[in-house]
KEKE-647199 format. One record per residue (C-alpha): chain; residue number from 1; x, y, z. Coordinates in nm, 2 decimals. Example, Ala and Ser with C-alpha at 12.3 -4.5 7.8 and 13.67 -1.06 7.14 Angstrom:
% residues 2
NODE chaine num      x      y      z
NODE      A   1   1.23  -0.45   0.78
NODE      A   2   1.37  -0.11   0.71
END
This chain:
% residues 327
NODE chaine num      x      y      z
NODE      A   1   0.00   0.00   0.00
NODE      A   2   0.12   0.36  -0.13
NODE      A   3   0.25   0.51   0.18
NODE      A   4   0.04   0.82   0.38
NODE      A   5   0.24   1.10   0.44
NODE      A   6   0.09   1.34   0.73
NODE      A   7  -0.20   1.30   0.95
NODE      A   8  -0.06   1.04   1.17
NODE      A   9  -0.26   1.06   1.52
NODE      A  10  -0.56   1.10   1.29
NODE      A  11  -0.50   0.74   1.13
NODE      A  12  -0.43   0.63   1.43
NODE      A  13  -0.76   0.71   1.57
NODE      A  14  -0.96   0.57   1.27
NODE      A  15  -0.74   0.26   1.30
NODE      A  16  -0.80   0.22   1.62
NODE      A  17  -1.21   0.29   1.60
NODE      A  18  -1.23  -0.01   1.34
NODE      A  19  -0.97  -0.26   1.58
NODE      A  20  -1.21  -0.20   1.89
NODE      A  21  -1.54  -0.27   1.72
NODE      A  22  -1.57   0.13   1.82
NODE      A  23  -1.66   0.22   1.46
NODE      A  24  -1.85   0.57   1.42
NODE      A  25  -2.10   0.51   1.10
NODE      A  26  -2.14   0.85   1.07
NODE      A  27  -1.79   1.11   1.00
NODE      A  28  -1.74   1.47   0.91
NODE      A  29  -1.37   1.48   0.78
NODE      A  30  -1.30   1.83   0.76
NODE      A  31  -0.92   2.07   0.65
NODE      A  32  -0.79   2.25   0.38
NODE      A  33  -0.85   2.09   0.05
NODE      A  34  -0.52   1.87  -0.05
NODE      A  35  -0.44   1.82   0.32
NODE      A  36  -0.57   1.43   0.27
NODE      A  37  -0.99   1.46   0.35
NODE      A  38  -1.05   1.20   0.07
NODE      A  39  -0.77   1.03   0.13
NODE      A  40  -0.88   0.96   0.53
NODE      A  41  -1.23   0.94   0.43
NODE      A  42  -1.09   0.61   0.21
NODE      A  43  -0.85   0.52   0.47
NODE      A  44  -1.10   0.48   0.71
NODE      A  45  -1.36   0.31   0.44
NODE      A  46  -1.08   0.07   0.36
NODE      A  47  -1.04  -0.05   0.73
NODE      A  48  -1.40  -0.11   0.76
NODE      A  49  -1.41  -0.30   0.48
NODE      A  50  -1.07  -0.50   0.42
NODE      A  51  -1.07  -0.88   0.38
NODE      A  52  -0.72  -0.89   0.58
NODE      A  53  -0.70  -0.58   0.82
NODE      A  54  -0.47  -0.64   1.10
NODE      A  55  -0.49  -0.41   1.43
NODE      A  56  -0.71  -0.20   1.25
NODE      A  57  -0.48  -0.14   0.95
NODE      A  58  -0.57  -0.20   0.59
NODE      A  59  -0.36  -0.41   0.39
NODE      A  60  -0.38  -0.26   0.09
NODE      A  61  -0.38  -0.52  -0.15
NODE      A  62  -0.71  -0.72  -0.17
NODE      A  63  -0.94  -0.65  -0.39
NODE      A  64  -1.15  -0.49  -0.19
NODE      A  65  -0.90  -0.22  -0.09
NODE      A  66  -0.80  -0.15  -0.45
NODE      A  67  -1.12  -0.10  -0.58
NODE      A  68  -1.15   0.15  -0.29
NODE      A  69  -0.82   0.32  -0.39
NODE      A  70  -0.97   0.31  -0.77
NODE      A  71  -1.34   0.46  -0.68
NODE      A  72  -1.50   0.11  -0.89
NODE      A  73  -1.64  -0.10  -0.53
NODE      A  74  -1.98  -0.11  -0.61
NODE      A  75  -2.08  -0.03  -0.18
NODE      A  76  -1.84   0.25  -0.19
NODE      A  77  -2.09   0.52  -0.30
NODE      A  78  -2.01   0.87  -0.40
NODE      A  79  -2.34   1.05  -0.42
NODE      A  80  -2.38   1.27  -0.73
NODE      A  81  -2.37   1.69  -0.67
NODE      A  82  -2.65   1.87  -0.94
NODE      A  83  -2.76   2.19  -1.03
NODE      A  84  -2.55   2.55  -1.15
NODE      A  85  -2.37   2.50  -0.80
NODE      A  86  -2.27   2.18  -0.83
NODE      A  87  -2.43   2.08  -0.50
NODE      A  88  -2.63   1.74  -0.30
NODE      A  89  -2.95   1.81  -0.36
NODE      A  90  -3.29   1.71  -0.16
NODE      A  91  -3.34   1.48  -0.42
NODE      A  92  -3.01   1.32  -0.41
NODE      A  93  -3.09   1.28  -0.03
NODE      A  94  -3.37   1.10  -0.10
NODE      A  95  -3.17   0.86  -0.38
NODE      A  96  -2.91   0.80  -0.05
NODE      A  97  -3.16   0.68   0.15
NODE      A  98  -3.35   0.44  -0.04
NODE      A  99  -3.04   0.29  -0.16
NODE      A 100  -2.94   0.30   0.21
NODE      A 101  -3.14   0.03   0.27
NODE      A 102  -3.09  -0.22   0.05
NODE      A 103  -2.81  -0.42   0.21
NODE      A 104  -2.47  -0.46   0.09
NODE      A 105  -2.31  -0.78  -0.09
NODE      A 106  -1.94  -0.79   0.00
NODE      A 107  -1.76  -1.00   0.27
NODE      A 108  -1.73  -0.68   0.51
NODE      A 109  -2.11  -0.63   0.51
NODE      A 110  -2.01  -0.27   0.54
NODE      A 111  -2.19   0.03   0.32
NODE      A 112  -2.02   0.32   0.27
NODE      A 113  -2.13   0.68   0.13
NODE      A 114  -1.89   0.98   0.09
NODE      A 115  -2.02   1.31   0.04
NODE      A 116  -1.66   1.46  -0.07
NODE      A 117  -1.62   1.85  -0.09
NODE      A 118  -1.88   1.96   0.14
NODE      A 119  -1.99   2.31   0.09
NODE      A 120  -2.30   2.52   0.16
NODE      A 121  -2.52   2.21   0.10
NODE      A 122  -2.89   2.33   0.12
NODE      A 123  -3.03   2.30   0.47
NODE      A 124  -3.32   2.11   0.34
NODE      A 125  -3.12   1.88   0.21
NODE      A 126  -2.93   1.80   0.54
NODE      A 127  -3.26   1.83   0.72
NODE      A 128  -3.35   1.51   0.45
NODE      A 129  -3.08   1.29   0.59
NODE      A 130  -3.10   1.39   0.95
NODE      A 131  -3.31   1.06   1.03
NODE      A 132  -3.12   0.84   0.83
NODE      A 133  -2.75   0.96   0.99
NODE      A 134  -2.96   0.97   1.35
NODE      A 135  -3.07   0.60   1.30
NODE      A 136  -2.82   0.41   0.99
NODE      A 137  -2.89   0.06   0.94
NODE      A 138  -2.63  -0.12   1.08
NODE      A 139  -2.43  -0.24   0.77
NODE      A 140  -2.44   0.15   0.67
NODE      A 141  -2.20   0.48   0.72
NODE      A 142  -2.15   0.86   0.59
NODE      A 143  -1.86   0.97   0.55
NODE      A 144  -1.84   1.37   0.50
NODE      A 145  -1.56   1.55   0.38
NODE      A 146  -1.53   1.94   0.42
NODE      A 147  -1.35   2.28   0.43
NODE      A 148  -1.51   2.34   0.81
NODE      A 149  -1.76   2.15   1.02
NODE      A 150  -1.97   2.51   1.04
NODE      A 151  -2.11   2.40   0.63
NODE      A 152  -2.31   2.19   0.83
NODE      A 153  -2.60   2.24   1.09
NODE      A 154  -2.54   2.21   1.44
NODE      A 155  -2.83   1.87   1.45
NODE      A 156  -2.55   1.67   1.16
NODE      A 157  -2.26   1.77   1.38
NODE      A 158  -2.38   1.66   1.72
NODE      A 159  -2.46   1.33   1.54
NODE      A 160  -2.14   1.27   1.38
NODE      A 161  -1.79   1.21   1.50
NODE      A 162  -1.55   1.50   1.37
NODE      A 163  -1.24   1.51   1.28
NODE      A 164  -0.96   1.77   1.09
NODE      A 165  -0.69   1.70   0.90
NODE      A 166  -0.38   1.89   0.86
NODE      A 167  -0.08   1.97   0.67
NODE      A 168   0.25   1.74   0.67
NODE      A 169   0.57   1.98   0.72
NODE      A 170   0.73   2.12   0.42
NODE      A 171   1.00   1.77   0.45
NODE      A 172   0.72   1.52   0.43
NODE      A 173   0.59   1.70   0.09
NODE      A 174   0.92   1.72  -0.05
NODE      A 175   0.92   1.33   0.07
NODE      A 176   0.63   1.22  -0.09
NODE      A 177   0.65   1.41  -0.39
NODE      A 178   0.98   1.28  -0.47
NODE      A 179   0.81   0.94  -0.43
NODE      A 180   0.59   0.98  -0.65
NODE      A 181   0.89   1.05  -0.93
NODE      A 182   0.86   1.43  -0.96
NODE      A 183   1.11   1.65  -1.04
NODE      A 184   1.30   1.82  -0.81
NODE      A 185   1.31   2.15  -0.94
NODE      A 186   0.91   2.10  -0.98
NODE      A 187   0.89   2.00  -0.55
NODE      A 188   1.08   2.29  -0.51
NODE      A 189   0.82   2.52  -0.71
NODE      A 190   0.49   2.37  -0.55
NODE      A 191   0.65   2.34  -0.20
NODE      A 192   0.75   2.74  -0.22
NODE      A 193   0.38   2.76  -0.25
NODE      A 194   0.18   2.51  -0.07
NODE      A 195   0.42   2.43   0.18
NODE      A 196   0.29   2.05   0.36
NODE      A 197  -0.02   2.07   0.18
NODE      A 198   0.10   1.75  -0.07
NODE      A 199  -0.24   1.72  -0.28
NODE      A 200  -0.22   2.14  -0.35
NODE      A 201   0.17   2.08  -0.43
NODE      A 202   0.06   1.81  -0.64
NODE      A 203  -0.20   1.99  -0.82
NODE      A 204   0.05   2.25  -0.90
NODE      A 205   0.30   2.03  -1.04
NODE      A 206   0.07   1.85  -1.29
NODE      A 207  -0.26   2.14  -1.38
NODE      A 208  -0.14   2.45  -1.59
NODE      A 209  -0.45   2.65  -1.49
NODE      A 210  -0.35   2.61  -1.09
NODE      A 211  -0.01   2.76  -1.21
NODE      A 212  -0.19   3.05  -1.38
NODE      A 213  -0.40   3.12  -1.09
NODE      A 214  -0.13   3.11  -0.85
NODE      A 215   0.04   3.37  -1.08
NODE      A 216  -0.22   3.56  -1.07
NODE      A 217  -0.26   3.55  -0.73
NODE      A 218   0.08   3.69  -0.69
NODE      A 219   0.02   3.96  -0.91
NODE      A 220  -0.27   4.07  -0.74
NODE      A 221  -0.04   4.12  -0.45
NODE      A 222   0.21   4.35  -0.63
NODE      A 223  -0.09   4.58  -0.72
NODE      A 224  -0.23   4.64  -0.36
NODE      A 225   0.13   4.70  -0.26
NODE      A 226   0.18   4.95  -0.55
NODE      A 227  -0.15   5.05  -0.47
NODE      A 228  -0.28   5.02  -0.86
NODE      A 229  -0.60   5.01  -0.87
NODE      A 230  -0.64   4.99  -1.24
NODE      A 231  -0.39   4.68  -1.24
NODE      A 232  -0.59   4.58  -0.92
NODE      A 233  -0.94   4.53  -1.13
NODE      A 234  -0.79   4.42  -1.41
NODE      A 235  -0.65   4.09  -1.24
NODE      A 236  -0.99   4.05  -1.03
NODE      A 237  -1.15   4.03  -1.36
NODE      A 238  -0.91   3.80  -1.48
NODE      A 239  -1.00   3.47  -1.26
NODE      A 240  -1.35   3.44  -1.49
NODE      A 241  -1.65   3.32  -1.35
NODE      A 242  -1.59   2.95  -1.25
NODE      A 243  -1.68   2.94  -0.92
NODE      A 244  -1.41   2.76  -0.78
NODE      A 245  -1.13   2.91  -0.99
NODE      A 246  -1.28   3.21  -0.84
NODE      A 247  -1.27   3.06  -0.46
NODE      A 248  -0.91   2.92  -0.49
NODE      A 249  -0.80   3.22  -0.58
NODE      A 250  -0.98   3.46  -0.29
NODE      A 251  -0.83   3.20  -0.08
NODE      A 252  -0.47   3.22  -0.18
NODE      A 253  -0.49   3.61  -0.16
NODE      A 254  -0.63   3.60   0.18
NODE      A 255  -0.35   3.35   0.30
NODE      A 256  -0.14   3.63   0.18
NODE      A 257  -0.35   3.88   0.41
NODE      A 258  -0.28   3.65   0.68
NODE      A 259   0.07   3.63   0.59
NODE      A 260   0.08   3.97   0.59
NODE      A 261  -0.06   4.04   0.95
NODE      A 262   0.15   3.75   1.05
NODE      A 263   0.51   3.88   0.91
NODE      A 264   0.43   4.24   1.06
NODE      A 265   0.49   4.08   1.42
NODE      A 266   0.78   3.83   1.33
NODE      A 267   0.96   3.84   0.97
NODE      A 268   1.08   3.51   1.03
NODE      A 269   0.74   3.36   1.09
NODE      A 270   0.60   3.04   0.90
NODE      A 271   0.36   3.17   0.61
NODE      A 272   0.10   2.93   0.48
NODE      A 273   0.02   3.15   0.13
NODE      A 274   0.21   3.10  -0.22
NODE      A 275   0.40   3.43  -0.21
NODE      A 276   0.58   3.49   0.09
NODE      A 277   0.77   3.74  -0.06
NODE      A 278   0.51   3.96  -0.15
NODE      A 279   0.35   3.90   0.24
NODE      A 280   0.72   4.01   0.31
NODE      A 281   0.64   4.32   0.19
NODE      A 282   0.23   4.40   0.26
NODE      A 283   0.36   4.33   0.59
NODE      A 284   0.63   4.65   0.59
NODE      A 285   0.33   4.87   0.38
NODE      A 286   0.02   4.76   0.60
NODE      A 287  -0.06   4.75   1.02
NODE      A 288  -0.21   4.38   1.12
NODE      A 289  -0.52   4.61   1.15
NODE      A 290  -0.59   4.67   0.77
NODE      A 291  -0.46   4.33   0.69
NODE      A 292  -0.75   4.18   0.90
NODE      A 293  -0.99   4.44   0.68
NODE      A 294  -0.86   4.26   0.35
NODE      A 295  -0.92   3.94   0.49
NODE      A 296  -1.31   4.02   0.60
NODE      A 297  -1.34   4.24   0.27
NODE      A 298  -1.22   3.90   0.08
NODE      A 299  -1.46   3.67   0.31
NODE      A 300  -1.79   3.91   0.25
NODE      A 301  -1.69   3.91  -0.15
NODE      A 302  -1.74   3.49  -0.13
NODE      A 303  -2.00   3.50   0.06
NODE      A 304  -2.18   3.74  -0.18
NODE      A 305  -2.08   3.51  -0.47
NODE      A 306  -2.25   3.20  -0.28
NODE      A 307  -2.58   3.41  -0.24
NODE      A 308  -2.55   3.43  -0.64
NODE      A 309  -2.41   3.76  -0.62
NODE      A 310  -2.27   3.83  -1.04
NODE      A 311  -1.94   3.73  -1.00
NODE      A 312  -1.77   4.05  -1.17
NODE      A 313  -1.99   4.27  -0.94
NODE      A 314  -1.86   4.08  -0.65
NODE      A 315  -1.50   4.10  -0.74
NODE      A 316  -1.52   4.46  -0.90
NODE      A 317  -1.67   4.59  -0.53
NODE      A 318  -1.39   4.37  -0.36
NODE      A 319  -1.12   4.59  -0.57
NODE      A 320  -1.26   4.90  -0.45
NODE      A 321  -1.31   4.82  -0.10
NODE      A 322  -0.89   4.68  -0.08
NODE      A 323  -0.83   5.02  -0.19
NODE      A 324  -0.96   5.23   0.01
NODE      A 325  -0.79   4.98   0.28
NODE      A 326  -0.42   5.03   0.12
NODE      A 327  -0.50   5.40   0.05
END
């Protein structure tokens, strides 16, 4: 089995839930995206299921555990996201929880349903599988995957057993990626950015448009700390009208906010965003104080974008208001 890199006292735990006969059937698995959600949420899936787990371990090799690895075993189930938003929908709900009980044919006699990517699913449609996470059938578990356990309502998280992932250091990304036979000038690159955050570095390495956007990003940067509000719009406008291109984007400039505020009180601080150069100097040009504005500025600009907010108008406002910030 591929090694896991990262995460360790969470594996533990899960290992140690399916050992003891302690198994939770219902999971919200939530941390940055790349920082191993789907990874755990298999993990865990694998253990419940594998035809030779010892201590709680899956062996990696049966069947079983490679069509996990693979996304083909017939009671691992991925429910489908629909609409504009790309989201689970009430009737997708309904789908889970008719095919919820019908029982499983595999040795394990395990059932398994991952809801990857978790974000700003309808309340109705939680409020749909409320009874069914309250009261699985036995053979049956839900598996969530998430940015934050606050995506859900407060009735799904008292009835699930939470947990976060987190980053590896920047030496267990190198490690891994050099594992996995990349170049060493390309770890270099994606660490620089993503730091311990191996399925980000990986996505740098290997998706062109990631590599734009992080350009981007940067160059958003050097126009609030030349103050260019012309330059400033222009690159808003620039990250289109994809929703998430649009998200990963707000998020790497408000790591670089954070940065920012960070490198103000300790140049020699750990950054988390892709430019920490640029941080480096935001944090000579603004106080903590107007960092902290950016960040909220960039926060209320996606949250206007998830209440269907035009994406240029959202973005075009967010210009204006980081320069009034800056000055």
């Amino acid at each position: 089995m591929k090694k896991i890199y990262g995460n360790q006292q969470l594996k533990d735990t899960l290992e140690r839930m399916a050992s003891g006969g302690r198994t939770a059937h219902s999971l919200i698995i939530s941390g940055d995206k790349g920082s191993g959600r789907k990874l755990m949420a298999r993990y865990y899936t694998q253990a419940l299921m594998c035809e030779a787990p010892a201590d709680g371990k899956p062996c990696g090799v049966c069947n079983t555990c490679k069509n996990i690895v693979n996304d083909v075993h017939p009671d691992v189930i991925y429910p489908k996201k629909t609409g504009k938003l790309g989201n689970y929908s009430v009737e997708t709900a309904r789908e889970v929880i008719a095919d919820a009980y019908i029982k499983p044919n595999n040795s394990s006699g395990c059932k398994v349903y991952i809801f990857a990517d978790c974000c700003n699913v309808d309340e109705r449609t939680q409020n749909t599988l409320l009874k069914l996470i309250e009261e699985p059938p036995e053979y049956a578990y839900f598996i969530f995957t998430c940015g934050s356990k606050s995506e859900f309502l407060p009735t799904i998280i008292s009835r699930c057993v939470c947990f976060t992932t987190s980053p590896c250091t920047e030496e267990e990304a190198a490690e891994a990626l050099a594992d996995s036979g990349y170049s060493q000038q390309d770890i270099r690159a994606a660490v620089s950015c993503f730091h311990g955050n191996i399925g980000m570095c990986e996505n740098y390495i290997n998706d062109e448009a990631l590599r734009k956007r992080v350009d981007l990003t940067k160059s958003l940067a050097d126009s609030i700390i030349r103050k260019d509000e012309y330059a400033l719009a222009v690159g808003l406008f620039s990250l289109g009208r994809e929703r998430e291109d649009v998200r990963e984007a707000l998020s790497m400039l408000d790591k670089l906010a954070r940065d920012a505020a960070v490198l103000a009180k300790d140049s020699d601080a750990r950054t988390i965003g892709c430019f920490r150069e640029g941080a480096l100097t935001l944090s000579q040009t603004l106080t903590a104080y107007q960092s902290a504005r950016i960040h909220s500025c960039i926060e209320n600009a996606w949250k206007a974008v998830d209440r269907n907010v035009g994406i240029p108008l959202a973005l075009t406002a967010l210009g204006a208001e980081i320069m009034e910030i800056v000055g």
